[in-house]
Every structure is written in structure tokens, then in C-alpha cells.
Wavefront OBJ file of the C-alpha trace (Angstrom):
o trace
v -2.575 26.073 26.144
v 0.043 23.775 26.978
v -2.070 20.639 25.489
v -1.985 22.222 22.028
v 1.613 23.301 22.401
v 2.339 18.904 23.150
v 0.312 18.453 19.714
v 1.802 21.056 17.604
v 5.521 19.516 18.731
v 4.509 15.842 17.754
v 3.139 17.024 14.252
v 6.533 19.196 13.486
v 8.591 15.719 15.222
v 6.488 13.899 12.124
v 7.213 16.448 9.580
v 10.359 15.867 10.418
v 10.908 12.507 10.625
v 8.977 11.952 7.387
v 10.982 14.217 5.595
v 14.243 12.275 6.903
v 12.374 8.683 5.887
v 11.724 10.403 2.091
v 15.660 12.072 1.399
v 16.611 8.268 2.947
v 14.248 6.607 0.206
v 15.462 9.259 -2.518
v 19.215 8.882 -1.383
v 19.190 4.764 -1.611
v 16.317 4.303 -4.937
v 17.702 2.602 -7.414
v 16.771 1.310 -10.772
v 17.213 -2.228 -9.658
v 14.837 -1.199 -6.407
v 12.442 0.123 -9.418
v 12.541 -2.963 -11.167
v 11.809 -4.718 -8.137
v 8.918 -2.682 -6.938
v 7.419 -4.094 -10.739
v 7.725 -7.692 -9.870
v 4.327 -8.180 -8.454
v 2.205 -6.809 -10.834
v 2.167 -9.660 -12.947
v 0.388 -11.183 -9.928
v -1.549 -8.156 -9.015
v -3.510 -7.059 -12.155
v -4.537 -10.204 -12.777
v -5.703 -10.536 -9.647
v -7.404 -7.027 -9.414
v -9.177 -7.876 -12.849
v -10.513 -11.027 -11.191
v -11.906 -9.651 -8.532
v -13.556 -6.346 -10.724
v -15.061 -9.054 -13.295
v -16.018 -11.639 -10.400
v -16.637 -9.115 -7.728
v -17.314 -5.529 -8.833
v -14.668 -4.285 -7.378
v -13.990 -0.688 -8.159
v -10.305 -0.763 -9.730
v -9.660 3.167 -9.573
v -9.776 3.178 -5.065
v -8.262 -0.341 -5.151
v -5.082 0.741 -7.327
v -5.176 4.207 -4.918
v -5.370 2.924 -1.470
v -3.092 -0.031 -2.703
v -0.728 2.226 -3.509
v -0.984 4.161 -0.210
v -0.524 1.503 1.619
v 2.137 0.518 0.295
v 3.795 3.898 0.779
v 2.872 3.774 3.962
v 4.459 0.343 5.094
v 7.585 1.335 2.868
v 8.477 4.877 5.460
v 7.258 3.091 8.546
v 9.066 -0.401 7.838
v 11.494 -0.281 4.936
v 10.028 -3.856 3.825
v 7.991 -4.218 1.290
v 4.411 -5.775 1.252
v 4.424 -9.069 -0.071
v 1.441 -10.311 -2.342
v 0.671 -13.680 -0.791
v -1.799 -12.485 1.549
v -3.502 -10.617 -0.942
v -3.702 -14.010 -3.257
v -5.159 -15.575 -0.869
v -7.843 -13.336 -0.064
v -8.429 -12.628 -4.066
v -9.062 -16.833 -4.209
v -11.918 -16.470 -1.382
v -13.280 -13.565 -3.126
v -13.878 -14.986 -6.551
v -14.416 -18.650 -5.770
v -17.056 -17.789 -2.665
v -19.888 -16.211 -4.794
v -21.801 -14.620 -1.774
v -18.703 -12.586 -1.223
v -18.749 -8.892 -1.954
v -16.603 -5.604 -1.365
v -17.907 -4.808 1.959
v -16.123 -8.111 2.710
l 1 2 3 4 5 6 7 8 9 10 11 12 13 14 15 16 17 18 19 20 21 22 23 24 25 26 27 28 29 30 31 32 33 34 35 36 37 38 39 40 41 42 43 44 45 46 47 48 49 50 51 52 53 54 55 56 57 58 59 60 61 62 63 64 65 66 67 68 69 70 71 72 73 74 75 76 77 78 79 80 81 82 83 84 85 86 87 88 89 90 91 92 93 94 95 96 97 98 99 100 101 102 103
């Protein structure tokens, strides 16, 4: 089936490219990029305790799909995600008291 031969040749072209994005990554890491990646969280856990105290937000999927994310916009743009949009939206969520996580 020639449609199933065009998917199986885009998922080994992602493979691919994925695997050339990660030895990239791996190749130019280094401690000062680790240090960097750090800087936020003294914005971000106070922020995600907020919003679990004020909200009941569940901190285990918020730290996991934060995390993902982040992945994710590091191998597709090679910028990282900066926190200001999140502080925003964490100052709606706990000052607006009908607010809730399906928000």
C-alpha cells in the first residue's frame, strides 16, 4: 500500500531528525546552559505552589507536561520558553476565585 509506505518514510524522516536535534543538544550542553535552564524556578515553584494552594492544581502533571513542553519547544525551536506568560496567567488564576483547572 503505497499510503502506508508515505507514512512509514515520514516517521523514519522524524526518527531521524530527532535523533540529529538530541546529539546537537548533547554536543553544545553546557554547564552554564544547565545553570541557565535553573533560572526560572525561583519564579516557577512559587508560582506552581500558588496556584496548588489557591487553585488545586495537581503539581505532579503540571511539573510533567511542563517539562514536556519544554522539551518539546527546545528540539523544535532551540529557544527557550520564557516564564512571563505563565506569570501572568498564574496572577488570573489565584486572584479570580471562580477560576479553576479546567480553565
Amino acid at each position: 500500500n503505497p499510503h502506508q509506505h508515505a507514512e512509514g518514510g515520514a516517521a523514519v524522516a522524524m526518527a531521524g531528525w530527532l535523533l540529529r536535534r538530541a546529539a546537537e543538544l548533547r554536543r553544545d550542553f553546557t554547564w552554564r546552559e544547565a545553570g541557565g535552564s535553573l533560572g526560572d524556578l525561583g519564579t516557577f515553584v512559587p508560582l506552581l505552589v500558588g496556584l496548588t494552594v489557591e487553585c488545586g492544581l495537581d503539581v505532579g502533571t503540571t511539573l510533567v507536561f511542563t517539562g514536556l513542553y519544554n522539551l518539546a519547544t527546545a528540539l523544535a525551536f532551540d529557544v527557550p520558553m520564557p516564564l512571563q506568560p505563565m506569570k501572568t496567567i498564574a496572577a488570573v488564576a489565584m486572584t479570580d476565585p471562580p477560576m479553576d483547572v479546567p480553565q
